[in-house]
GUMI-972967 format. One record per atom (N, C-alpha, C, CB): x, y, z. Coordinates in steps of 0.05 Angstrom, whole numbers, plus 5000, padded with zeros to 4 digits. Glycine has a CB too. Example, Ala and Ser with C-alpha at 12.3 -4.5 7.8 and 13.67 -1.06 7.14 Angstrom:
<recs>
526448865156 524649105156 526449345156 522649115181 525749555142 527349795143 525850015157 528249885114 
</recs>
This chain:
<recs>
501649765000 500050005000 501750255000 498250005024 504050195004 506150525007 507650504972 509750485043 504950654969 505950754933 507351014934 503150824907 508651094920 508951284911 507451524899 510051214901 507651764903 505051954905 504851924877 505152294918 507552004855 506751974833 505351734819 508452014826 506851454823 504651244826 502451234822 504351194843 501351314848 499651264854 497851534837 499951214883 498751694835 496351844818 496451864784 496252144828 498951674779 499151604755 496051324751 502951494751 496851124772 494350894771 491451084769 494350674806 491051204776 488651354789 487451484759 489851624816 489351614741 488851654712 489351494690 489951854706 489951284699 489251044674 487150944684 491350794667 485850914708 483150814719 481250994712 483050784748 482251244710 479751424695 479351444664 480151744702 481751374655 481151284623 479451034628 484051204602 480250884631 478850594624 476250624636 480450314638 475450724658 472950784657 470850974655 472650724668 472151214648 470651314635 470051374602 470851464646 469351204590 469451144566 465351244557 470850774564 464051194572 462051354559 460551504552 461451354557 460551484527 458751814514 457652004530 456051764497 457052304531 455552424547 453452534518 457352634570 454452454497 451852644475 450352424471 452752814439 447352614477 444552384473 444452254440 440852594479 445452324414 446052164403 447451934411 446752264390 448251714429 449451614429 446351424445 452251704436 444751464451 443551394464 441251314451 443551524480 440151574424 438451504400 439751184382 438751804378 441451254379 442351084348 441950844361 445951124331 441550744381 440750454376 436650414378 442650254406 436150654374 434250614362 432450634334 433550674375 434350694323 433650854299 433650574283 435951134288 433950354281 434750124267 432349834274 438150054277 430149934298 427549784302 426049994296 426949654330 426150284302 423750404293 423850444268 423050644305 426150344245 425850334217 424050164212 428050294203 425349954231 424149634210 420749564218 426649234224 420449744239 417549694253 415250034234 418349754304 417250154230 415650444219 416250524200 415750674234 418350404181 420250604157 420950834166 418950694131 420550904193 421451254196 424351164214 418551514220 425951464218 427551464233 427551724261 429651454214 429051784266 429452014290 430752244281 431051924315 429852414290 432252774284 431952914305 431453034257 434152884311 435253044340 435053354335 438752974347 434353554330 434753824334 437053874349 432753934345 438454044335 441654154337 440854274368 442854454307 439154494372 438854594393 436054604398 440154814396 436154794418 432454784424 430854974408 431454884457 431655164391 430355314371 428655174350 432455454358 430354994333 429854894306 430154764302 430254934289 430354574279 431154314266 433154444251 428854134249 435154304236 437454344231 436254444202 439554094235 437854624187 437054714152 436054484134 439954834135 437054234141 435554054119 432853994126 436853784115 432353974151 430653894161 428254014161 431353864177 429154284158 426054484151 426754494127 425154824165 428154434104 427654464083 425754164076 430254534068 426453924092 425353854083 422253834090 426553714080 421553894113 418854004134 417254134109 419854294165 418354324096 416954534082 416254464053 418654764082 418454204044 417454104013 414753824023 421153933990 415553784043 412553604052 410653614060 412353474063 410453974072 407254104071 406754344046 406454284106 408154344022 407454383995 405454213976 409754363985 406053983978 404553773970 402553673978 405453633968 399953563976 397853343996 399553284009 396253073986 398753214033 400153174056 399552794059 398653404085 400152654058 399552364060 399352244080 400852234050 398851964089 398751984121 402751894122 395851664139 404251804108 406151734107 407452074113 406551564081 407452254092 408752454104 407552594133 408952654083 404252584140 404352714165 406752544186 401152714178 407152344181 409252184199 411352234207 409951994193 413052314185 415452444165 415252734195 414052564116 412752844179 412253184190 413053194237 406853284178 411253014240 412153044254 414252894275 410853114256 415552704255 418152614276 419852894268 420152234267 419352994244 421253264241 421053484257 420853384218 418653514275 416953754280 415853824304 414953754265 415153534317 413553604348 415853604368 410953344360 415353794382 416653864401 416653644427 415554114407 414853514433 414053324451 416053114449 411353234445 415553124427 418152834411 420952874420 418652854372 421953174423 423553224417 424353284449 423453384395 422653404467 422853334493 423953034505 420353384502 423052824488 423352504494 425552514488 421852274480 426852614474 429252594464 430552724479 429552654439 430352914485 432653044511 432852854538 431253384525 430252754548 430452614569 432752344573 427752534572 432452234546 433352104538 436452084541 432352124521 437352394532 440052504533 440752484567 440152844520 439052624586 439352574610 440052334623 437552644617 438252084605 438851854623 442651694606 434951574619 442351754591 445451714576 447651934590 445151814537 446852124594 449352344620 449252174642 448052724636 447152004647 447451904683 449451684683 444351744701 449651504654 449851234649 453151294648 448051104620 454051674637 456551704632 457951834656 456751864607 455851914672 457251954703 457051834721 456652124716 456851424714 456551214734 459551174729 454350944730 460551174704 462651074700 464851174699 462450984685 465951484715 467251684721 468151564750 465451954718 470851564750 471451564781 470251734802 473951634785 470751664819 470351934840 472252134848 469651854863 471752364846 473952464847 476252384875 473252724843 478152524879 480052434906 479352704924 484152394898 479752644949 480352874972 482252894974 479652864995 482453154986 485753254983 484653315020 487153634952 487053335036 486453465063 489053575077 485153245082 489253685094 491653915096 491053855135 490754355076 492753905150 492553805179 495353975182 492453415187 494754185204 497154255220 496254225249 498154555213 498754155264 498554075281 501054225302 498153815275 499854345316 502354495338 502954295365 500954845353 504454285379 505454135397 508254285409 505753845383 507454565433 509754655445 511654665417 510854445472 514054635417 516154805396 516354615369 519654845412 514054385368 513554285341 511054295324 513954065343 511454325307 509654405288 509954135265 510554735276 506754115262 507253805248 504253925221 506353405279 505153825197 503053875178 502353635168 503654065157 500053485166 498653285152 497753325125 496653225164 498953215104 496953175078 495052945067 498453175058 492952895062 492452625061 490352645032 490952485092 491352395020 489652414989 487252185002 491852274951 484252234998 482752055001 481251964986 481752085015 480351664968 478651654952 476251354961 480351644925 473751434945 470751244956 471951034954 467651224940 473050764966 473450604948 470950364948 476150514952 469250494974 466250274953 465250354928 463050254969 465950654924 465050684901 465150644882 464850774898 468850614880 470650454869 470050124860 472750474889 470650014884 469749694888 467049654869 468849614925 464949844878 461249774858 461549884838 458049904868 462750024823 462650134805 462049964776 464850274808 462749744773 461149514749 459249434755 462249264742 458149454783 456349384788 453949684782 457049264815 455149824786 453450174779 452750154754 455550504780 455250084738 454850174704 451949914710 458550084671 452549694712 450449494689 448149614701 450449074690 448349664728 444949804736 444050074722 444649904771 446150314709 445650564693 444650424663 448750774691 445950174658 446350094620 443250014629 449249754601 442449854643 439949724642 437249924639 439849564669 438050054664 436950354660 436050574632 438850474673 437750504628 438150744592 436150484573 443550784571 437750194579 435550004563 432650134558 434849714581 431850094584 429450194598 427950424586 430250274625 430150664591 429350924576 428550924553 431051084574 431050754540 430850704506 428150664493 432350434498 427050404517 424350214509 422350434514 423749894529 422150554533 419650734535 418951054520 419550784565 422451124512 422051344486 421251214458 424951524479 422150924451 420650774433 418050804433 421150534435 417050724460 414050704458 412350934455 413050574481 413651144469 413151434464 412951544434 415351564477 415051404417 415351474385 413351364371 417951374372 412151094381 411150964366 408651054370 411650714367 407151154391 404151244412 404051464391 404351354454 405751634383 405951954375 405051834346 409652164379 406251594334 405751574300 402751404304 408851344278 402151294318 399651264319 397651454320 399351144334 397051634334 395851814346 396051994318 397151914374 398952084300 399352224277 396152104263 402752144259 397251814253 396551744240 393351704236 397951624240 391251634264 388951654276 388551954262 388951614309 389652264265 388852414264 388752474229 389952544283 389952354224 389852444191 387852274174 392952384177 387152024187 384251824179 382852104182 382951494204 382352114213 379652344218 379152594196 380152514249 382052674199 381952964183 380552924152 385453084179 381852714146 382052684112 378552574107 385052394099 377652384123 374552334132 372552644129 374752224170 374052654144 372552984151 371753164133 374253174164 374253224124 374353404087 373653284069 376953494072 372752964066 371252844036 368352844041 372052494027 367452784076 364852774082 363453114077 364752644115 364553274086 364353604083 363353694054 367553754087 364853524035 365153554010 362253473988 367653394006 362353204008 359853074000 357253254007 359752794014 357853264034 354553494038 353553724030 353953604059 356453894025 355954054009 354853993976 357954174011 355153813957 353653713943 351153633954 354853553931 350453553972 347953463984 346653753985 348153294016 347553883995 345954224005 345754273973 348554534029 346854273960 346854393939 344554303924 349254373927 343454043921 342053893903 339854003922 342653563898 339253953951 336854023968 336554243958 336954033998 337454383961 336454763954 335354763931 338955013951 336654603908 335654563878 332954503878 337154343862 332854253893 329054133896 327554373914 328453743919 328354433931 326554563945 326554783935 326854573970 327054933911 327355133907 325155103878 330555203908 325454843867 323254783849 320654803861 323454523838 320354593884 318354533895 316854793904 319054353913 317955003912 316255323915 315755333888 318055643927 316855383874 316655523842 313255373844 319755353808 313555083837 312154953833 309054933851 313654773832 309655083882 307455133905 305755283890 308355283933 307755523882 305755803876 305255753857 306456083876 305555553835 303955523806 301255353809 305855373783 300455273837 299055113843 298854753838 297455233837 301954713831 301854433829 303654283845 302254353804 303354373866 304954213887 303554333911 308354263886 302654103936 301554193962 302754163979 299554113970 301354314004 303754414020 305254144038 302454674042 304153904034 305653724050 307253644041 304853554060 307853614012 310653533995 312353813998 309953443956 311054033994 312954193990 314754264022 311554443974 312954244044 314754114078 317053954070 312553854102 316253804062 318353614059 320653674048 317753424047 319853734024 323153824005 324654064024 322554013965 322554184045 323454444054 325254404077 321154634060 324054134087 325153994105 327753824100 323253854114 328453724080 330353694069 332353834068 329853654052 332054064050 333954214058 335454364078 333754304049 333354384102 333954484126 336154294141 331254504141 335453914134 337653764145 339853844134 337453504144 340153804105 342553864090 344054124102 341653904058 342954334108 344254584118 345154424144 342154884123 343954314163 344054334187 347454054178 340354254207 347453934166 349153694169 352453804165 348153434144 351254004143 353754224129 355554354150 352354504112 353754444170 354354644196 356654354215 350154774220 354654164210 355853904237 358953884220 353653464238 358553844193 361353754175 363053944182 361253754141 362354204178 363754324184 366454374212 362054434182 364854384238 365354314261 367454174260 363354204273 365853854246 368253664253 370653724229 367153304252 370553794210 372653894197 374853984208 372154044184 374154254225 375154444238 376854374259 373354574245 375054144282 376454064303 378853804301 374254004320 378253634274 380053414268 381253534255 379253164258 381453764238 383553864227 386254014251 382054074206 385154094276 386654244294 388353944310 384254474315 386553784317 388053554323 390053394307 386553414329 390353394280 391653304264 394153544270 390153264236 393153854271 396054004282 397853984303 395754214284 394953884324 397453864352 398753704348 396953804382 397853374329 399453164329 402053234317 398152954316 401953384293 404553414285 405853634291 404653394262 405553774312 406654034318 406054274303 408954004318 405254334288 404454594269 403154824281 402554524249 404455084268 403055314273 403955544255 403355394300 403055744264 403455884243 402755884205 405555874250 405356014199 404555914166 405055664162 406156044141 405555464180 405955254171 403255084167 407855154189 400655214180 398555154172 396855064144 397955294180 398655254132 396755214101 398054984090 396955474075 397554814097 397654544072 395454384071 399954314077 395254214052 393054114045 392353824046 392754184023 391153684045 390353364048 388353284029 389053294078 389853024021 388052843996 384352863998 388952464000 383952883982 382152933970 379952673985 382952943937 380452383993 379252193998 381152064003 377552093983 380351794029 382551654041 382251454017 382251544075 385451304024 386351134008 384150864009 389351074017 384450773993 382950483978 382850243999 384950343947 381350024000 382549934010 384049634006 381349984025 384649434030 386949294013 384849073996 389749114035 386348943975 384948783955 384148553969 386548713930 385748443989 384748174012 385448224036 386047864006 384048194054 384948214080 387247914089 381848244100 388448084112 391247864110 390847724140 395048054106 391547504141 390547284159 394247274173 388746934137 393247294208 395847254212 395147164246 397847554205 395146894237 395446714257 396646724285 396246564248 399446754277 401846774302 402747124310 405346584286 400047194305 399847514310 400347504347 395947664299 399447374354 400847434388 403747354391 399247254415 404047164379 407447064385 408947364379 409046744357 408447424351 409747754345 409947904353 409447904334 407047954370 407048214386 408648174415 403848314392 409447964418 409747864446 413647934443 408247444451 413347854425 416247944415 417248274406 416647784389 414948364399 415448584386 413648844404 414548534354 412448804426 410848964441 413249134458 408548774460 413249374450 415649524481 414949564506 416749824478 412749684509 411549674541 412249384552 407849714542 412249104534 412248814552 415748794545 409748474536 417348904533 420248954536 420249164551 421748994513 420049324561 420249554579 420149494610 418049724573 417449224611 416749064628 418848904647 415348934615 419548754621 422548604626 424148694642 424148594605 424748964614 427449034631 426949094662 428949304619 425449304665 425649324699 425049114720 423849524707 424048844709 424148684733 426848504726 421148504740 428248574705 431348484703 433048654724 432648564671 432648904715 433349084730 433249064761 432049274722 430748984768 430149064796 431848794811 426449084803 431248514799 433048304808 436348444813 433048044784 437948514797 439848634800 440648814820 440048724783 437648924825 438649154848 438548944883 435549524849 437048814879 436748564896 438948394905 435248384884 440148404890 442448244884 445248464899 442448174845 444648654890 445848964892 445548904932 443049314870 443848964936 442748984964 443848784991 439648934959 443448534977 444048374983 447848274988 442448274966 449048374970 451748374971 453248664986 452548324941 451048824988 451349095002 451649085033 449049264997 449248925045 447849105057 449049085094 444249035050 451849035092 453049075116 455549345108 454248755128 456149325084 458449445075 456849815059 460149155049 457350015080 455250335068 457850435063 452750585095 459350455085 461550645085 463650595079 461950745102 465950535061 468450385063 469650615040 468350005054 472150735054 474150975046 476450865047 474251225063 478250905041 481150845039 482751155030 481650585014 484851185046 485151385053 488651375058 483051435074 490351635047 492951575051 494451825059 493951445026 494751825084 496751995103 499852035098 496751875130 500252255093 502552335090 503652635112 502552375060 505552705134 505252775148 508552865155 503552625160 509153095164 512253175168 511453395186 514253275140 514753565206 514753645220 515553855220 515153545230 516754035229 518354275228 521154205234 517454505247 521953945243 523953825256 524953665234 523153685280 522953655207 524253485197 523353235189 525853465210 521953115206 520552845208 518452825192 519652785234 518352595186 516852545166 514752285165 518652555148 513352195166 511051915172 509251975146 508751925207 508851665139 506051555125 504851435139 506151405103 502751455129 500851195145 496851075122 499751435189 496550875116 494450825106 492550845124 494450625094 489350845118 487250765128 484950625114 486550935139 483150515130 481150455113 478250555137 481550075102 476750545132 474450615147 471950485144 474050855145 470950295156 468550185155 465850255180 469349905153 463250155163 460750245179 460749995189 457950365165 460449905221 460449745239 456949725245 462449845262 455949475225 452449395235 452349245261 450749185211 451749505277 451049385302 447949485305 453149485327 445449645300 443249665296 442549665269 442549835309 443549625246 442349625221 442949445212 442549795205 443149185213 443548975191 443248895164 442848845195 440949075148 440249125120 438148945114 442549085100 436048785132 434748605128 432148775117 434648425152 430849045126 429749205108 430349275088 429449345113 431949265076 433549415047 433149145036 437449565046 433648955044 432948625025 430448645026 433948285038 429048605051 425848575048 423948725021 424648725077 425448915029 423949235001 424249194975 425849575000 427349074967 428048974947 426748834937 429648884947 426748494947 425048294951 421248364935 425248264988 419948454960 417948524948 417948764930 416248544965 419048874928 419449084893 420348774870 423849434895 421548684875 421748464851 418848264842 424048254862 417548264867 414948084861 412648234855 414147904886 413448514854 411448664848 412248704818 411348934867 414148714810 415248854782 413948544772 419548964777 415248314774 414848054765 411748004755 415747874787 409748044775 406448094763 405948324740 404448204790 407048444754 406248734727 406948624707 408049064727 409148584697 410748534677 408448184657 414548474696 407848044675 405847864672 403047894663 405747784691 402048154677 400348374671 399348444645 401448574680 402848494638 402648684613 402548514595 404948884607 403648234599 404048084573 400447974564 406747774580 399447904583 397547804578 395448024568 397047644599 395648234580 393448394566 394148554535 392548624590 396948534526 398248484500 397048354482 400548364502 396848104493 395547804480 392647954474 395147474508 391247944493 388148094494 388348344475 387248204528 389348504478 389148774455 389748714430 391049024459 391948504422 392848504392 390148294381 396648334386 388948154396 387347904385 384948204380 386447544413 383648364398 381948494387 382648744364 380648574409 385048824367 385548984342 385448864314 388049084344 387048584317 386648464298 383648414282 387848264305 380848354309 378548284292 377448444292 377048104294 378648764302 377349044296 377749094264 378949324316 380449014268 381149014223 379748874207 383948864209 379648634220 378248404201 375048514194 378048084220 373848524210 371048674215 371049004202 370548684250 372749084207 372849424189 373249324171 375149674193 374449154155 375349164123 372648984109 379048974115 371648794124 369848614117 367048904110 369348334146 366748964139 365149224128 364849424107 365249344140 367249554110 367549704087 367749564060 369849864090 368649304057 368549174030 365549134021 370048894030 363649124039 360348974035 359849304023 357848814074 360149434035 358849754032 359949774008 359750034053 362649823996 364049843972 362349693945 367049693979 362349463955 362149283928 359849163927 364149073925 357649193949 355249163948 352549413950 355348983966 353049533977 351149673979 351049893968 350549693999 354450073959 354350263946 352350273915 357050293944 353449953903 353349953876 350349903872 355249743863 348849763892 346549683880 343749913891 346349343888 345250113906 344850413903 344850583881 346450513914 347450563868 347950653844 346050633813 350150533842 345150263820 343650193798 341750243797 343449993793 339950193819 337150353824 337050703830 335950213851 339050833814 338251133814 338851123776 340851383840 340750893770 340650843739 337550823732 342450553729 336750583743 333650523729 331950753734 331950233743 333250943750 329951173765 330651353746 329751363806 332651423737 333451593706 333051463686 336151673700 332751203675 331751183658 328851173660 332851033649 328251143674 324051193677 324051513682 321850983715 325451593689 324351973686 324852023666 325652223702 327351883644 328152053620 325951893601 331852033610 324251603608 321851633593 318951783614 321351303581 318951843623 317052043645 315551843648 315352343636 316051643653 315251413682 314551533707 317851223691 316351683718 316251783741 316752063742 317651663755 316552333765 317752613766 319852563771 316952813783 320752863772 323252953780 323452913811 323753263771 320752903835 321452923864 320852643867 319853143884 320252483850 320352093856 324352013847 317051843818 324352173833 328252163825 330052273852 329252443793 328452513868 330352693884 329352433913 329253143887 327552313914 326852163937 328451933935 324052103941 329351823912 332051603906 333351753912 332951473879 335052003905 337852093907 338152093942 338352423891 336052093953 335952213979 337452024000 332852263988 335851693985 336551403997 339951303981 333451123987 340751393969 343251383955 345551493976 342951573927 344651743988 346551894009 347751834027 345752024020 345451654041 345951494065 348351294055 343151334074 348351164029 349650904026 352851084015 347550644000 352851284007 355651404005 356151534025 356151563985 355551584052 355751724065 358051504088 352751854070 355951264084 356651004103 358750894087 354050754107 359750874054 362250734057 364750994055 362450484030 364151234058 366251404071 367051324105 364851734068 364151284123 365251194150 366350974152 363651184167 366250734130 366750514134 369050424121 364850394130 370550704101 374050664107 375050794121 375850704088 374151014137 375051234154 375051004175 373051524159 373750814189 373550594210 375550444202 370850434212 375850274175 378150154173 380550194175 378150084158 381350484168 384050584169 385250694197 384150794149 382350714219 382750734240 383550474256 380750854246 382050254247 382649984261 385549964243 379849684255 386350004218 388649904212 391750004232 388549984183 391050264237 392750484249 393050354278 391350814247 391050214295 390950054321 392849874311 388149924331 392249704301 393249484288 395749424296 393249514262 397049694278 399749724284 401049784305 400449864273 399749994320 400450074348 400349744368 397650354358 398049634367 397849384377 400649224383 396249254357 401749204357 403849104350 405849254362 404049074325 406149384376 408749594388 407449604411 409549924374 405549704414 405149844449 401349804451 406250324452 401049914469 397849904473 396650094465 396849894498 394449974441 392750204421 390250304435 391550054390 388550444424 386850594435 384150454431 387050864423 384750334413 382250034405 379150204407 382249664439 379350404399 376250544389 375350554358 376250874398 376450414348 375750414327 373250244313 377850384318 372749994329 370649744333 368349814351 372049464346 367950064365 365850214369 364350414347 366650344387 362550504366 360650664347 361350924329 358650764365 360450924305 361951164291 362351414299 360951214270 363751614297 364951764312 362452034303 368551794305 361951994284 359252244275 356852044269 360052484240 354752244256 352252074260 352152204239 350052064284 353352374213 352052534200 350852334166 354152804198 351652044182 351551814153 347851794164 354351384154 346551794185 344251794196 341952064181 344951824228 344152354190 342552504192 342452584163 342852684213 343652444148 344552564114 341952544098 347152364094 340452254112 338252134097 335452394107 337651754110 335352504128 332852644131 331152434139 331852784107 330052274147 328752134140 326352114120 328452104156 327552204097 326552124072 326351864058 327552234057 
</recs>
């Protein structure tokens, strides 16, 4: 133990190389995620240089992808580029990677200085002191910080993935919103047309006043449905902004015209829980901390007589001349604390983490099996509406034009078909707006826990109120 000062503080800085070796920039902490949220999302991560902005490419590219329809693929794009929230996860993130890089930092040394008078001698103490339990646990610190950051990793994943769901939920609604809007306004438009005959036609005396209620009444829904479209336009269009962070001029962009098609066969996937079970982060998130918590158990357990242990090295001379070393070490003597609480706590924190974690897997199982027959059932739906009820809507407003264009029938026996036609385009707009909502669970399912509202009741009623009851 009688090193040499140089020595000894030569050892002391190759021990701080070798262990302090990790990163303190939160990039270092992203990039091992950027390579599952590809293969699970095609997207990646962008760190913002500072807290102002996204770096110059990044709003250049922000700005060429709200030029164009906005797709649900680019709102995705928009806001892993864009929301701030995201980007908060990402700092935290950085935080828990600084902790992981200041487990693995020595501790620094004490320096201490001692004069000592004694009648005509004068004696001065120097003494260098360093933790050495801190020293001694210190591999034991890092794997509990690495596990930790795991941890972090898994729950800013889940965070990334909750945010592209939620994007993506909001851009079904929005884009729903602006085709249904679109539609009623053709609806208002045609109502006003009849009812606007149907007066012409009051005051010429060939129409009475209970048909002409009606058409009048007609149009009054059509106004009134226009006002509801409206609304929801308005409010799923603002939610589609918070999702992606937007304000300002960044507002004016625009969205497709009608949601996408849907798929040509629905896809059958059997070993859909084994996947998710594998691929769920909240039930890896799970893991880790009752990995984790065993460790600290373990931690506790190999601790819990040993709190205080210093090592410590005296160096000491006189005015006379004289000169002494001397080592120490210093330990906490359990004579009322034995650590059998610090195990106990441990202990049950592990059997608590162990259920949860059990918890989570099984109600995993339960959410992906109903997202899955929320899809199956949304697409089955929307396919019957598509390829049945739309079309054979369609045909019977064919045959009611060809009997008016031989005057079989009027013009308000034609507008009382168009009326029952509405309802059935009205319903396979909700019934891909439902599918693309169950599809968007789907996915989330498969990563984390979805919102599974999509296999409930439609979110407007205006496929009800479109008909009038005409």
């Amino acid at each position: 133990m009688r090193l040499p000062r140089s020595r000894a503080l030569s050892a002391l800085a190759v021990a701080a190389v070798l262990t302090g070796c990790a990163s303190t920039s939160p990039d270092a902490a992203i990039e091992p995620l950027q390579q599952p949220l590809r293969q699970h999302t095609g997207t990646t991560l962008i760190r913002w240089p500072d807290a102002q902005a996204p770096s110059a490419a990044a709003q250049q590219r922000l700005r060429t992808l709200l030029a164009a329809p906005l797709t649900m693929d680019g709102a995705v794009e928009v806001a892993l580029l864009n929301h701030r929230g995201l980007q908060a996860s990402l700092a935290d993130l950085g935080v828990t990677q600084a902790e992981l890089a200041q487990a693995t930092r020595l501790p620094n040394p004490g320096l201490s200085f001692k004069r000592t008078t004694s009648g005509e001698t004068v004696e001065w103490e120097r003494g260098l002191h360093l933790g050495l339990s801190h020293l001694l646990l210190m591999p034991l610190t890092r794997t509990l910080e690495s596990h930790r950051l795991a941890q972090q990793q898994a729950q800013t994943m889940l965070a990334v993935v909750t945010q592209i769901a939620g994007v993506r939920r909001a851009w079904v609604e929005a884009v729903a919103a602006e085709e249904s809007l679109r539609y009623l306004n053709q609806v208002q438009d045609a109502a006003a047309a009849g009812a606007e005959l149907a007066r012409r036609m009051a005051q010429a005396g060939n129409f009475n006043k209970l048909s002409l209620a009606r058409e009048q009444s007609f149009e009054a829904d059509a106004v009134l449905n226009v006002a509801r479209g409206e609304r929801a336009r308005d409010a799923t269009r603002e939610r589609l902004n918070r999702a992606l962070g937007l304000w300002g001029d960044q507002l004016d962009y625009t969205l497709p015209e009608r949601l996408p098609g849907l798929p040509a066969a629905p896809t059958e996937q059997p070993d859909i829980e084994q996947r998710a079970l594998a691929q769920r982060l909240d039930v890896q998130a799970a893991k880790t901390a009752t990995e984790q918590t065993a460790r600290a158990l373990g931690l506790t357990r190999a601790t819990r007589f040993v709190n205080v242990l210093e090592l410590g090295v005296i160096r000491a001379n006189t005015n006379a001349g004289e000169r002494s070393r001397a080592w120490e070490v210093g330990l906490e003597l359990p004579l009322f604390d034995w650590g059998d609480a610090r195990v106990a706590r441990a202990e049950a924190a592990y059997t608590a983490s162990l259920h949860r974690t059990a918890e989570i897997a099984i109600d995993a199982r339960s959410e992906v099996r109903e997202a899955y027959r929320n899809w199956r059932h949304a697409w089955d739906i929307a396919r019957h509406v598509q390829t049945a009820v739309v079309p054979l809507r369609q045909r019977i407003r064919d045959e009611n034009v060809l009997r008016y264009n031989g005057m079989l029938i009027g013009v308000f026996e034609l507008l009382a078909d168009a009326r029952a036609q509405i309802a059935s385009v009205n319903s396979a707009i909700d019934a891909r707006r439902a599918f693309w909502l169950a599809d968007a669970d789907l996915q989330m399912a498969m990563l984390g826990r979805p919102t599974l509202s999509a296999g409930a009741a439609p979110a407007s009623s205006t496929a009800a109120d479109a008909g009038g009851g005409h």
